[in-house]
C-alpha positions as CSV (number, residue, x, y, z in Angstrom):
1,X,93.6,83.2,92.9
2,X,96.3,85.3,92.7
3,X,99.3,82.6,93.4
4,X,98.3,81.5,89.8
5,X,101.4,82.8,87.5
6,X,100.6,80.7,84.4
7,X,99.7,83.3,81.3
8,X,96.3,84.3,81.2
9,X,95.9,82.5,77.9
10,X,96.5,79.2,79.6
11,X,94.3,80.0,82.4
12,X,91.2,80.2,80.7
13,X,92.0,76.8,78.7
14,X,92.7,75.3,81.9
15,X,89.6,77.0,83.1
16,X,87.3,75.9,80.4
17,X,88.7,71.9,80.3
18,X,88.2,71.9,84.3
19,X,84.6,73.1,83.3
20,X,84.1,70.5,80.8
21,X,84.9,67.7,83.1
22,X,83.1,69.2,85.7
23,X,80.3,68.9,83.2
24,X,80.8,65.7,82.4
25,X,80.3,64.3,85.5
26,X,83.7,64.7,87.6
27,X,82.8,65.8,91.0
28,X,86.3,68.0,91.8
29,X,87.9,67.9,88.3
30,X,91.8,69.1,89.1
31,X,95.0,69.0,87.0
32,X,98.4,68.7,88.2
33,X,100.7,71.9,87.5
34,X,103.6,69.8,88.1
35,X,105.7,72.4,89.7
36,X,105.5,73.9,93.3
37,X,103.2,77.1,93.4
38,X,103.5,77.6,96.6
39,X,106.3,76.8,97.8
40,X,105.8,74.0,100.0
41,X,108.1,71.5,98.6
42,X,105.2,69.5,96.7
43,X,103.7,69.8,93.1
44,X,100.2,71.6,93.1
45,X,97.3,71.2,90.9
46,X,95.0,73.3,89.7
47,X,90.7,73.3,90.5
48,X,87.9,75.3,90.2
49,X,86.3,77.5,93.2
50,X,82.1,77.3,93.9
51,X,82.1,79.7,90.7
52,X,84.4,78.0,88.4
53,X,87.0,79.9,88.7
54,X,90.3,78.8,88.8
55,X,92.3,78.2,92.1
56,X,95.5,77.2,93.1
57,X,95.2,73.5,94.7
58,X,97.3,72.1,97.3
59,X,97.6,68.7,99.5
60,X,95.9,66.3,96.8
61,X,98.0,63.4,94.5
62,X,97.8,62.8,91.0
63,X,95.3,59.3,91.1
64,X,93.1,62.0,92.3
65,X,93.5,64.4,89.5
66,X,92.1,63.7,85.5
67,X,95.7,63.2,84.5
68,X,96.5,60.2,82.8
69,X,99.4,58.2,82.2
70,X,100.2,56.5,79.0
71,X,103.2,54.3,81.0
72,X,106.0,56.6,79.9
73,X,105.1,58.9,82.6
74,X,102.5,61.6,83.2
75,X,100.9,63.7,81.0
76,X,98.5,65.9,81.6
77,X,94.4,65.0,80.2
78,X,93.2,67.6,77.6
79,X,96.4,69.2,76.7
80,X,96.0,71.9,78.6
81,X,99.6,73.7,79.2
């Protein structure tokens, strides 16, 4: 998608950890981006298309994402960047 700004490099290990939960069994594996993409006044997450590619995803919450929380506040599963 081509609202996606984050370096390429990232992408694709965003990309392949998306893949790898989608592997494992996560219907609609998404990670927050924690900043606005789109300019709508709300976070956005990143997903994967019908192809597995990455998209740009809007209108969701983070309980509905694969990031976790350790209590201290939100950090993103996987360590993806």
């Amino acid at each position: 998608m081509a609202d996606i700004t984050t370096r390429d490099e990232s992408r694709e290990a965003i990309r392949t950890a998306l893949v790898g939960w989608k592997a494992d069994g996560v219907a609609n594996p998404i990670i927050p981006v924690y900043s606005d993409l789109d300019g709508d006044g709300v976070p956005d997450f990143y997903g994967l298309d019908d192809n597995d590619q990455l998209v740009q995803v809007s209108g969701v919450t983070v309980v509905d994402s694969v990031a976790v929380s350790d209590g201290c506040g939100i950090e993103q599963a996987g360590g993806a960047d």
